[in-house]
N, CA, C and O atoms as a DFTB+ gen file, in Angstrom:
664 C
 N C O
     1  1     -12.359      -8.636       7.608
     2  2     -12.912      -7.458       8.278
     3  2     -11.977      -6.970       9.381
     4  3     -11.713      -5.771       9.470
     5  1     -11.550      -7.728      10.089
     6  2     -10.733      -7.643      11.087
     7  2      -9.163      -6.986      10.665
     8  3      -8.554      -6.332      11.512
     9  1      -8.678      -7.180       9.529
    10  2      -7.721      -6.547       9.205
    11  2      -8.092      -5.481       8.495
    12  3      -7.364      -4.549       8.836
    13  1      -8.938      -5.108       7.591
    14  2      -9.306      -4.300       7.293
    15  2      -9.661      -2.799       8.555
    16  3      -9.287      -1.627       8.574
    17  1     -10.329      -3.431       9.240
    18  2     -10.390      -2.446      10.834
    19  2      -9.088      -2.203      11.249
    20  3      -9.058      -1.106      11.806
    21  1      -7.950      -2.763      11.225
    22  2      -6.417      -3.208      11.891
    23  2      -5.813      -1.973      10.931
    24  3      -5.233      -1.011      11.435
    25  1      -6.034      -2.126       9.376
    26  2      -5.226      -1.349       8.564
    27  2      -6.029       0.141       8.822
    28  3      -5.414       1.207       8.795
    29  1      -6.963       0.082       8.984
    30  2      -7.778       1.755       8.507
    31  2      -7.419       2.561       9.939
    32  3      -7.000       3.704       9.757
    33  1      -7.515       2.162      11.218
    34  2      -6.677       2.526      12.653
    35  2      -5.086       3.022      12.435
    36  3      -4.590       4.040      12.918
    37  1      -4.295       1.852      11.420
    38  2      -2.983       2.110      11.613
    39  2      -2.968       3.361      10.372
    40  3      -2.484       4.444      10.702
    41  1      -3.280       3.264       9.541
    42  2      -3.457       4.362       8.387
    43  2      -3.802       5.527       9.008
    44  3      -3.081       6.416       8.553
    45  1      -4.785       6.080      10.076
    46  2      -5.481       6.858      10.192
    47  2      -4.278       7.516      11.389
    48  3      -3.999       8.713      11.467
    49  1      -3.842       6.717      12.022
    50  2      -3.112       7.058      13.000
    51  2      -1.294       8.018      12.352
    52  3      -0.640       8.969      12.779
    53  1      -1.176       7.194      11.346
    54  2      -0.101       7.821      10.391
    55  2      -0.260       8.868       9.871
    56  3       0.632       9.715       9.913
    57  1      -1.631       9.127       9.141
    58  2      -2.161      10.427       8.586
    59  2      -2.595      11.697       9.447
    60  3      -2.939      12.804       9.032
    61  1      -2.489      11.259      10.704
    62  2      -2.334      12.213      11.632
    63  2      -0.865      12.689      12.189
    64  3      -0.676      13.840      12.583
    65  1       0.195      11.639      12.180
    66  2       1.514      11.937      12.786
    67  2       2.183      12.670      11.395
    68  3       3.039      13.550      11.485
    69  1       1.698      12.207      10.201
    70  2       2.658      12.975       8.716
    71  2       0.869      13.357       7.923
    72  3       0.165      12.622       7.230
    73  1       0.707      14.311       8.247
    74  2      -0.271      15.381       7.625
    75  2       0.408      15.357       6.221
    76  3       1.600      15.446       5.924
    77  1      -1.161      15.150       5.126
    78  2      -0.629      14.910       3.744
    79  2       0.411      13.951       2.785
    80  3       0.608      13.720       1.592
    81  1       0.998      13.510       4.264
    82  2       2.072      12.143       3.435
    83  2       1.367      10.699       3.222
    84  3       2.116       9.918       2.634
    85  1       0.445      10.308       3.470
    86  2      -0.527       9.397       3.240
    87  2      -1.753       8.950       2.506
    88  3      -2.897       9.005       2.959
    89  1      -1.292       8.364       0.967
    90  2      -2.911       8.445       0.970
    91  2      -3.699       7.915       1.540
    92  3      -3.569       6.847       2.138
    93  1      -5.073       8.867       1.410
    94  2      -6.385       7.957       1.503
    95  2      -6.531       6.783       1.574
    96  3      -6.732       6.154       2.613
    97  1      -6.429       6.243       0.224
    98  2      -6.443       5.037      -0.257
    99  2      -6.109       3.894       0.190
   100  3      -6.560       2.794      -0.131
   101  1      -4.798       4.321       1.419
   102  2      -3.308       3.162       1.600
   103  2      -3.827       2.312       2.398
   104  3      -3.004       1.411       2.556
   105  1      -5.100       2.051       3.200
   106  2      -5.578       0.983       4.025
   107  2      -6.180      -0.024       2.882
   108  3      -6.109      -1.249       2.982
   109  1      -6.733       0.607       1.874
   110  2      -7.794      -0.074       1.051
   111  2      -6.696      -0.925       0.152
   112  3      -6.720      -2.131      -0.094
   113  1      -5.705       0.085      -0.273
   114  2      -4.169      -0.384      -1.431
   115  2      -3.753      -1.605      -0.824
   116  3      -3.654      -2.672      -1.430
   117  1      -3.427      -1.362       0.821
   118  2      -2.845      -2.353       1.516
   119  2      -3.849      -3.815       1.516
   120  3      -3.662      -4.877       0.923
   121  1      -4.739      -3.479       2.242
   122  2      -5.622      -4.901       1.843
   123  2      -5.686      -5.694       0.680
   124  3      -5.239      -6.832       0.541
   125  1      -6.264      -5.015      -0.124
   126  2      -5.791      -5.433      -1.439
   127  2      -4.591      -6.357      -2.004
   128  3      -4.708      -7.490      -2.472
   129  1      -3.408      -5.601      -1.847
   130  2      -2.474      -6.032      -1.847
   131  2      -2.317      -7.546      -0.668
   132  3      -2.159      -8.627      -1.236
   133  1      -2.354      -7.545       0.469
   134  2      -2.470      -8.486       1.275
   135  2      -3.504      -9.428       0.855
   136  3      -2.998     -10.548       0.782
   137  1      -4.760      -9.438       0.545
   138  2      -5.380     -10.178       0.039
   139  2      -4.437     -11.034      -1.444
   140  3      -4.440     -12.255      -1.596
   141  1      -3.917     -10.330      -2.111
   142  2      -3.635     -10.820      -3.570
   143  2      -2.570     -11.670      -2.786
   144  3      -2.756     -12.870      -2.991
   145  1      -1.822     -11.490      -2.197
   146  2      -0.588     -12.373      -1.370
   147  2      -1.162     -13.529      -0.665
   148  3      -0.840     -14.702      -0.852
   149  1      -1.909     -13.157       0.036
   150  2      -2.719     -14.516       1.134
   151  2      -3.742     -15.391       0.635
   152  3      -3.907     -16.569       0.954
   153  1      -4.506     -14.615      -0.289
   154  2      -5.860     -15.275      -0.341
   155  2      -6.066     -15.554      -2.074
   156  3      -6.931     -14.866      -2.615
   157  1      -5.449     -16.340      -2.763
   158  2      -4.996     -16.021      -4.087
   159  2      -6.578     -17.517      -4.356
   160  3      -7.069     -17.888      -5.422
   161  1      -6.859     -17.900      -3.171
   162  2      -8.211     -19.009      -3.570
   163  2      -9.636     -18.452      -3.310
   164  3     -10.753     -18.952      -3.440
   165  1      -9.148     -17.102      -2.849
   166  2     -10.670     -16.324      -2.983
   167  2     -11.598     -16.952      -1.509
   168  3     -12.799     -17.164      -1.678
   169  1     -11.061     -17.186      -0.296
   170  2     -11.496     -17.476       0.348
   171  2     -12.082     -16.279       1.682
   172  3     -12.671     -16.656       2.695
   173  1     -11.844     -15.251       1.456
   174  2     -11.857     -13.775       2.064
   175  2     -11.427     -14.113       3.264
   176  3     -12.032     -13.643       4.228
   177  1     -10.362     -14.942       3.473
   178  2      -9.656     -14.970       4.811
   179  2      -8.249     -14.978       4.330
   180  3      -7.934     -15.482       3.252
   181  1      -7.345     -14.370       5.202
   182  2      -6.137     -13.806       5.746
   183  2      -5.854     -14.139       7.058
   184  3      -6.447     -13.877       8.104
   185  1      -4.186     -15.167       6.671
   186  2      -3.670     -15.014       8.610
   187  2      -3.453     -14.008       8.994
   188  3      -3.142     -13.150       8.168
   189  1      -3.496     -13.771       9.950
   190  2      -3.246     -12.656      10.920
   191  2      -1.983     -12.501      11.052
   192  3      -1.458     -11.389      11.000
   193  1      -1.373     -13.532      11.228
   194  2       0.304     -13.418      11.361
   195  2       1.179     -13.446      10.473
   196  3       2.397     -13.317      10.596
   197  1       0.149     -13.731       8.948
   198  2       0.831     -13.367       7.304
   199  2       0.481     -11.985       7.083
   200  3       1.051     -11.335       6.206
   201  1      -0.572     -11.407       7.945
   202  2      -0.153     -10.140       6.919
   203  2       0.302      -9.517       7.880
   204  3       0.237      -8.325       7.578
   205  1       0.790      -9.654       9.015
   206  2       1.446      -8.833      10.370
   207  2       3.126      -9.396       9.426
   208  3       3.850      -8.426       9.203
   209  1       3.593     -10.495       9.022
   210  2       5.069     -10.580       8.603
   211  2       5.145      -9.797       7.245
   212  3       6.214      -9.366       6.813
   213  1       3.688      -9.607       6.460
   214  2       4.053      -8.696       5.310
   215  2       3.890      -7.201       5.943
   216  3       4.710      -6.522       5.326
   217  1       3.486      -6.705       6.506
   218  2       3.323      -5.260       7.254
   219  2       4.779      -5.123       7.518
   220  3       5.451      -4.436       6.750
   221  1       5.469      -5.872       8.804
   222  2       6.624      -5.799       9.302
   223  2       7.790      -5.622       8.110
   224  3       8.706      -4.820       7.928
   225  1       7.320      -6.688       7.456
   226  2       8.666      -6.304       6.058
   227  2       8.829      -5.478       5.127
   228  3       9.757      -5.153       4.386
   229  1       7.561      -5.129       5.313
   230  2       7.161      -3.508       4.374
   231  2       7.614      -1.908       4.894
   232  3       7.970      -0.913       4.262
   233  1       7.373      -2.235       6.668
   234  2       7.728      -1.030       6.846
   235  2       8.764      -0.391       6.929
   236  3       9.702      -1.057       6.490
   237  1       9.143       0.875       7.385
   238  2      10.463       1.737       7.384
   239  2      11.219       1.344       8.371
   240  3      12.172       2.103       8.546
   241  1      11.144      -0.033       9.483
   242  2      11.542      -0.189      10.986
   243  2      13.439      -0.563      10.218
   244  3      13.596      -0.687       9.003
   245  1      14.186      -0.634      10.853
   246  2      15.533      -1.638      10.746
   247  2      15.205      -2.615      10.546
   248  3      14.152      -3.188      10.826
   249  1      16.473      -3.068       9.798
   250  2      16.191      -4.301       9.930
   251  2      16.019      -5.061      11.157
   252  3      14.859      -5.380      11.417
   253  1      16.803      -5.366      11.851
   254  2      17.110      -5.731      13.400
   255  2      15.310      -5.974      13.778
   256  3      14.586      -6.943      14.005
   257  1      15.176      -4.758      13.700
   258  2      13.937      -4.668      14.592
   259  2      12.816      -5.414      13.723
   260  3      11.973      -5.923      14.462
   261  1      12.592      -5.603      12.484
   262  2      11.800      -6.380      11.605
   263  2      12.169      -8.048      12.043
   264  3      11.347      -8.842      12.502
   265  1      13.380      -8.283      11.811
   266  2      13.688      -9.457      12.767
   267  2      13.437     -10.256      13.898
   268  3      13.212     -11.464      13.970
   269  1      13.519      -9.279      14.883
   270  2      12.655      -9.262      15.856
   271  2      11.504      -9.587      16.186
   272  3      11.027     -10.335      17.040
   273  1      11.114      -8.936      15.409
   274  2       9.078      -8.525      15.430
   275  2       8.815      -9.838      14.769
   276  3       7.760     -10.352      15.143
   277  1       9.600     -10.624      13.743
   278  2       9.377     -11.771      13.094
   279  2       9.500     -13.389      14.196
   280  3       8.881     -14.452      14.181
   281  1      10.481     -12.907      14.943
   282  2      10.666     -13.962      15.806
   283  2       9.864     -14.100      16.875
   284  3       9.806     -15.184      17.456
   285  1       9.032     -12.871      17.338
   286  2       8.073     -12.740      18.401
   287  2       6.467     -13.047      17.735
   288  3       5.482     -13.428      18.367
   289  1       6.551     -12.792      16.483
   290  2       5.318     -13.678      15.809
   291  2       5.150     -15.068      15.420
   292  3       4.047     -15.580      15.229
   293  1       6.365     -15.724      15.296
   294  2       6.263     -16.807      14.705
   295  2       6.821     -17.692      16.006
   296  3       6.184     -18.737      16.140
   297  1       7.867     -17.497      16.980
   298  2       8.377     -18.237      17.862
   299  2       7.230     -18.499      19.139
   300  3       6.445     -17.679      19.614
   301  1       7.442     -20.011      19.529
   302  2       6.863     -20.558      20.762
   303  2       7.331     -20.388      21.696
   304  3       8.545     -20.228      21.566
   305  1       6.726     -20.284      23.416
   306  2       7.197     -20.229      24.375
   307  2       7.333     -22.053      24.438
   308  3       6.569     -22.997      24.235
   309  1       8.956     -21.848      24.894
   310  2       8.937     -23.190      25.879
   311  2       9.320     -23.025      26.994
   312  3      10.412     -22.492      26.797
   313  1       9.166     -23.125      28.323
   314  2       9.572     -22.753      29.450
   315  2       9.752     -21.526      29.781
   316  3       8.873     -20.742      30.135
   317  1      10.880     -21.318      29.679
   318  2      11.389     -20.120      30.402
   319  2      12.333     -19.260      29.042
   320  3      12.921     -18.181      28.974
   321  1      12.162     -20.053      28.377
   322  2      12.784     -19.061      26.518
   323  2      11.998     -19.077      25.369
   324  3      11.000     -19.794      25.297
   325  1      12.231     -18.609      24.790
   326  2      10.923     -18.598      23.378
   327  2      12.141     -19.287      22.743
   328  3      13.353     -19.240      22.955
   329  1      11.179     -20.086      21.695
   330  2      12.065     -20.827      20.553
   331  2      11.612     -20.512      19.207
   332  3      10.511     -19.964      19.266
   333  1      12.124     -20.674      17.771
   334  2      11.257     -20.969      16.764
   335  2      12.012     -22.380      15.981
   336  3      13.146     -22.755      15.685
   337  1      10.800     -22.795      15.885
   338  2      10.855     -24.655      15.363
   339  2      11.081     -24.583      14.090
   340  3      11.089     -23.480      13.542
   341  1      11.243     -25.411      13.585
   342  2      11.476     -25.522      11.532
   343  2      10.251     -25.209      11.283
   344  3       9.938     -24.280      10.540
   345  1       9.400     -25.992      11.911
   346  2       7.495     -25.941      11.068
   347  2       7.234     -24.246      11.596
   348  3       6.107     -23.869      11.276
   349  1       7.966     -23.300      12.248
   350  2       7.271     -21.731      12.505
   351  2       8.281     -21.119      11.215
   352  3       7.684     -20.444      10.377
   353  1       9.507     -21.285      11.051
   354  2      10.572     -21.169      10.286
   355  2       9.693     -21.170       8.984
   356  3       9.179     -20.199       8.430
   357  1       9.649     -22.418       8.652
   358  2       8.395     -22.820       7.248
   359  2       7.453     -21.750       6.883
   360  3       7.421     -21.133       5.818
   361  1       6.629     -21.603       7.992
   362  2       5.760     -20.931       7.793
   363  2       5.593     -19.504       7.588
   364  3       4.593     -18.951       7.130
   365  1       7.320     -18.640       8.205
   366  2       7.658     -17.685       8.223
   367  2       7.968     -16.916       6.896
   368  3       7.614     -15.847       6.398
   369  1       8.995     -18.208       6.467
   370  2       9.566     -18.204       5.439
   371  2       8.324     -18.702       3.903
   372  3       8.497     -18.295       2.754
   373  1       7.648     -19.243       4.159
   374  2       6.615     -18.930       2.930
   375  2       5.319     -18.337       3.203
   376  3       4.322     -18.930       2.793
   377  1       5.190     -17.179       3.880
   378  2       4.954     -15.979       4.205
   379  2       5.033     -14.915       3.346
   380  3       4.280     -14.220       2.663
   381  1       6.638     -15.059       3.711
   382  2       7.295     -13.494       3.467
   383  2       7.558     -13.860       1.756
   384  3       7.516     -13.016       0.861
   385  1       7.829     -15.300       1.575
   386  2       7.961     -15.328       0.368
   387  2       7.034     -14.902      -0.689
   388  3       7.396     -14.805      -1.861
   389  1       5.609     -14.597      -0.208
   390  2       4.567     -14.356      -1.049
   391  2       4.756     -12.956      -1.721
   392  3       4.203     -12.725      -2.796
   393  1       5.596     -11.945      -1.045
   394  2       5.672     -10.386      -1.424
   395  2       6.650     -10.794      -2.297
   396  3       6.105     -10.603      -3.384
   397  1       7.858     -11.280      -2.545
   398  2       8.204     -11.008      -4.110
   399  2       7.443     -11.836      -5.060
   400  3       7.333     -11.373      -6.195
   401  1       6.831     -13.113      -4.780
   402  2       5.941     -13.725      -5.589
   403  2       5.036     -12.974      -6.350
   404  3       4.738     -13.091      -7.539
   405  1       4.462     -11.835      -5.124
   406  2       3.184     -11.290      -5.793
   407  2       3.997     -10.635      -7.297
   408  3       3.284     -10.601      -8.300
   409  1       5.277     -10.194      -7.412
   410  2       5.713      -9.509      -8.845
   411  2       6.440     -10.363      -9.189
   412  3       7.538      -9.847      -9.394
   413  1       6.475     -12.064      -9.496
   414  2       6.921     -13.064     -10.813
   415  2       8.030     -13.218      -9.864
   416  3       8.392     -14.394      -9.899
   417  1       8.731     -12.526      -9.025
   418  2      10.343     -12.955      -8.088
   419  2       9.955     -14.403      -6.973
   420  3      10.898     -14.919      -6.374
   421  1       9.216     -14.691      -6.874
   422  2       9.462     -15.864      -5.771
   423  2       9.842     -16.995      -6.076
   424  3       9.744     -17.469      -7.208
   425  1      10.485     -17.753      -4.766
   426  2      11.731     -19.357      -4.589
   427  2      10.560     -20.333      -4.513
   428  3       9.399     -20.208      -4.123
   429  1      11.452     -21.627      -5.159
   430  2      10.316     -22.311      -5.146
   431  2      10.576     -23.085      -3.764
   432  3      11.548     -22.739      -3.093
   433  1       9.588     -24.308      -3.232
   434  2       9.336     -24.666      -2.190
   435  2      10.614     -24.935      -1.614
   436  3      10.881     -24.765      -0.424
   437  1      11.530     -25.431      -2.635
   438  2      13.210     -26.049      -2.214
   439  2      13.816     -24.891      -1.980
   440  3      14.869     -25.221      -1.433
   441  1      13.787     -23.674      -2.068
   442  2      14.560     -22.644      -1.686
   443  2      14.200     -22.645      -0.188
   444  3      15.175     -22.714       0.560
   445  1      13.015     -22.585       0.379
   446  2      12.453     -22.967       1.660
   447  2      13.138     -23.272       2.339
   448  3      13.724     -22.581       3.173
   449  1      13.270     -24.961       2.035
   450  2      13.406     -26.625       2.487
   451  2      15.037     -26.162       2.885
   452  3      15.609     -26.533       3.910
   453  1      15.588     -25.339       1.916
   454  2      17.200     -25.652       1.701
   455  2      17.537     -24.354       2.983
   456  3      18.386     -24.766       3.772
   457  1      17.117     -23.141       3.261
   458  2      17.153     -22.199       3.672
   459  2      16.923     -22.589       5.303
   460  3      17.483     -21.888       6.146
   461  1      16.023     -23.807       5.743
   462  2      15.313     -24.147       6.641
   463  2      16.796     -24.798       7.463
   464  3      17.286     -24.674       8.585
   465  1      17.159     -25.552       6.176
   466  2      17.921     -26.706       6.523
   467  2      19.538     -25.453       6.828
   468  3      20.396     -25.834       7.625
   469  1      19.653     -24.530       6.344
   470  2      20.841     -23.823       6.670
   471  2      20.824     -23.379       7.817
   472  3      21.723     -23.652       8.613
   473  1      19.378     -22.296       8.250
   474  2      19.424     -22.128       9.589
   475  2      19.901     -22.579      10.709
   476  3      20.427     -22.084      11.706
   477  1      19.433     -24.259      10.124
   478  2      19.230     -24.930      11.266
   479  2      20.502     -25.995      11.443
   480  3      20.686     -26.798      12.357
   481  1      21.284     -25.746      10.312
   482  2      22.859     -26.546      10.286
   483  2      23.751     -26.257      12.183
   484  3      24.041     -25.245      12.821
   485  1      23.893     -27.749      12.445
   486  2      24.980     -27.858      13.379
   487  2      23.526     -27.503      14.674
   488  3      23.961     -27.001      15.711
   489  1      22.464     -27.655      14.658
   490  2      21.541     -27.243      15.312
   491  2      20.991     -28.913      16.036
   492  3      20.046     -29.506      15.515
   493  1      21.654     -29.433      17.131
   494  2      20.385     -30.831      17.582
   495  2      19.306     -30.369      18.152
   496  3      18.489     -31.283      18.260
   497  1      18.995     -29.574      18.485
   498  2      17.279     -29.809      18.989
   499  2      16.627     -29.255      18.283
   500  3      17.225     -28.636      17.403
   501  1      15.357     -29.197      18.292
   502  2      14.051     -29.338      17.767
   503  2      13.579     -27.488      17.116
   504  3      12.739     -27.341      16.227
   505  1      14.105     -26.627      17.592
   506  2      13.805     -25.105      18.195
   507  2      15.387     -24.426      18.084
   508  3      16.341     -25.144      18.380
   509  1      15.591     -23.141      17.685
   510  2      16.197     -22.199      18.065
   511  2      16.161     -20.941      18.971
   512  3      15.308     -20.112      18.651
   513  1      16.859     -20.680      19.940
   514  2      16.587     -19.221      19.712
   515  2      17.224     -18.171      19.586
   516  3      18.426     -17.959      19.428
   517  1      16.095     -17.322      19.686
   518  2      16.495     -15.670      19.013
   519  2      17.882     -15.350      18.539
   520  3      17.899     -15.020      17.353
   521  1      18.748     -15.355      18.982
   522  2      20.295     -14.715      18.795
   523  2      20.606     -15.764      17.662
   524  3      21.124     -15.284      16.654
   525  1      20.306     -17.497      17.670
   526  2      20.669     -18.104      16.708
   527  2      19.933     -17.761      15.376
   528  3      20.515     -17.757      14.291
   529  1      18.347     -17.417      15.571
   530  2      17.583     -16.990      14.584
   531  2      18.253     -15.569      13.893
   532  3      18.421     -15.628      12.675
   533  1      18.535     -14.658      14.385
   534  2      19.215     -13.328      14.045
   535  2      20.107     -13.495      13.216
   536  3      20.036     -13.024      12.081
   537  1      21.384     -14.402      13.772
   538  2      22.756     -14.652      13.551
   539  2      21.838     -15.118      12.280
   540  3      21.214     -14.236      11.689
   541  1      21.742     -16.366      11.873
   542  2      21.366     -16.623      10.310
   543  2      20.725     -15.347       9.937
   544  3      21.345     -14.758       9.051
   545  1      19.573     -14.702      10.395
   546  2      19.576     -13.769       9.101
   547  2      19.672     -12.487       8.870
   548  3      19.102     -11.769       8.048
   549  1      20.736     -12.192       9.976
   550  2      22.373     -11.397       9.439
   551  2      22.843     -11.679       8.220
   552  3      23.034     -10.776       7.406
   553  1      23.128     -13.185       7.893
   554  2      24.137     -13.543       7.118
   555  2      23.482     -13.715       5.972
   556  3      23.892     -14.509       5.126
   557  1      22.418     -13.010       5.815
   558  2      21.874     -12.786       3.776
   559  2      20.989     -13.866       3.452
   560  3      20.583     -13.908       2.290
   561  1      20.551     -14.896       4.395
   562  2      19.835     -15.961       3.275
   563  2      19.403     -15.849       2.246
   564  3      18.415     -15.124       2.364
   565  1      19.616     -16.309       0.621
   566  2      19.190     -16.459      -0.259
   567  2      17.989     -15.946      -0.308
   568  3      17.768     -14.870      -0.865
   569  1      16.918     -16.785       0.374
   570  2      15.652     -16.578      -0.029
   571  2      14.810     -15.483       0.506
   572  3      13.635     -15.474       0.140
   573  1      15.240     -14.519       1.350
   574  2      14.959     -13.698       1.801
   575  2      16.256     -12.342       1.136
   576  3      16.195     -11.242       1.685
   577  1      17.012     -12.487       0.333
   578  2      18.129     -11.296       0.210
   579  2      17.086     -10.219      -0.254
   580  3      17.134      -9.056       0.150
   581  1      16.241     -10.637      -1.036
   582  2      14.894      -8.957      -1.305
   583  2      14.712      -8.027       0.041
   584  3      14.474      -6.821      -0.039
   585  1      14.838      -8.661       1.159
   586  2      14.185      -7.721       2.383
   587  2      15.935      -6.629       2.881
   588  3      15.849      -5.517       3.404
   589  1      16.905      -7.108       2.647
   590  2      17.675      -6.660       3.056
   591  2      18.303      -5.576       1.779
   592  3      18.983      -4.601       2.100
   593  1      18.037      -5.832       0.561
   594  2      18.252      -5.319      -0.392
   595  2      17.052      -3.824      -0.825
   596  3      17.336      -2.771      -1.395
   597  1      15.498      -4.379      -0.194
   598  2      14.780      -3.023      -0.233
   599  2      14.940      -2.464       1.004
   600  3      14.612      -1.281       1.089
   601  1      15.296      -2.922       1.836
   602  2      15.404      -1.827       3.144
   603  2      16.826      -0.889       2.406
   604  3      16.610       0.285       2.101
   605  1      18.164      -1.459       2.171
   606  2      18.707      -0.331       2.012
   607  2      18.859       0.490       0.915
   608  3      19.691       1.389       0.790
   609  1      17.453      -0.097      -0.410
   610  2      17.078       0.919      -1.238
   611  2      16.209       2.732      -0.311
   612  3      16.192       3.940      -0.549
   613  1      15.764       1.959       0.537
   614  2      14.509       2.578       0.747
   615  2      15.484       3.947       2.186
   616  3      15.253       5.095       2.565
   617  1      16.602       2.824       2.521
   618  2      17.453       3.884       3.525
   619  2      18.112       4.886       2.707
   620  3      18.652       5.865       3.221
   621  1      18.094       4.718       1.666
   622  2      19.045       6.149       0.574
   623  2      18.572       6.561       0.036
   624  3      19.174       7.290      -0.753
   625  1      16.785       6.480      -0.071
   626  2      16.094       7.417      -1.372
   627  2      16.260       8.685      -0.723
   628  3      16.146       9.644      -1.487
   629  1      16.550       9.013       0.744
   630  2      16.343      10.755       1.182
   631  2      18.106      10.983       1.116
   632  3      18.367      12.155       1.390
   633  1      19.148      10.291       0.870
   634  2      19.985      10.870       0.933
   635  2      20.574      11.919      -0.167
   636  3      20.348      11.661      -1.349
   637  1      21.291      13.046       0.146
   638  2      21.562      14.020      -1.211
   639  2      22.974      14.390      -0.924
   640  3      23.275      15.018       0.091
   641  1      23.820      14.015      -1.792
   642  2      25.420      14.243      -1.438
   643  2      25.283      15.796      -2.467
   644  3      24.578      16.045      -3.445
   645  1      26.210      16.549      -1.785
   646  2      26.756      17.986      -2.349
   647  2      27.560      18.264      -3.079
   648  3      28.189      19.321      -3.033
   649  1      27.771      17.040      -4.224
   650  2      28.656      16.881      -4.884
   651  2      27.946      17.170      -6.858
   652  3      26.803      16.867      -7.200
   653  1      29.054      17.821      -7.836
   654  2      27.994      17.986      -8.956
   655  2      28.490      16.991     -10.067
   656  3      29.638      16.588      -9.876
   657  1      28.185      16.761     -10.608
   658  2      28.267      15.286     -11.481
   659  2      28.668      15.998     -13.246
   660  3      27.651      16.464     -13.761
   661  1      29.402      16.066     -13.760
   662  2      29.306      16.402     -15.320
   663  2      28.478      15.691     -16.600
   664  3      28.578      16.158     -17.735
């Protein structure tokens, strides 16, 4: 219910800033969809912070800034810096993995495990942060290359070169 209220606010708020570019539908599509990703045991619950990392990876933001928004959901305060641990990493990362799953594309648990373990190469403590979290995924991880590959589908569908083709 609670996301459902979360999506029909953010929908409603869009369909006011782009008049006619929205359907109706896209709060109800979206749930849906988030449900089939999260809740595949029919339990009518959804994390909050799984479908906030599928929202974030869905939308039109940069990458950078999807990054971001990922490390401020999943990372702990320790002191005086935020960190993110392997077990937020984990959880991040089979998350996001559920959106190519939902269409037959998803890694299995060892793509995870192995991805976890790259991050975190040459790493002794317990936690990273941010700039180290970035820096890895700058550099393409495997198990995430879908998010960097539909963002820059999705950055060239408006482009139109002036050029004529035979």
């Amino acid at each position: 219910q609670q996301i459902s209220r979360m999506l029909m606010k953010l929908f409603q708020r869009a369909r006011s800033e782009k008049p006619g570019q929205v359907d109706p539908r896209a709060a109800e599509f979206t749930l849906s969809l988030l449900v089939a990703m999260y809740d595949r045991s029919g339990t009518g619950y959804v994390k909050t912070r799984s479908a906030a990392a599928a929202l974030i990876s869905l939308s039109g933001d940069t990458l950078l800034a999807k990054y971001r928004a990922f490390f401020q959901f999943y990372a702990v305060p320790d002191g005086k810096d935020t960190l993110i641990t392997r077990s937020a990493l984990r959880s991040l990362l089979t998350d996001l993995n559920q959106i190519p799953a939902i269409v037959g594309e998803g890694c299995t648990l060892s793509c995870v495990e192995i991805a976890i373990h790259d991050c975190f190469h040459g790493v002794l403590n317990a936690a990273i942060v941010e700039e180290k979290f970035l820096s890895w995924l700058r550099s393409e991880p495997a198990v995430l290359l879908w998010l960097p590959t539909c963002y820059r589908l999705s950055a060239t569908e408006m482009v139109s070169h002036q050029a004529r083709c035979r």
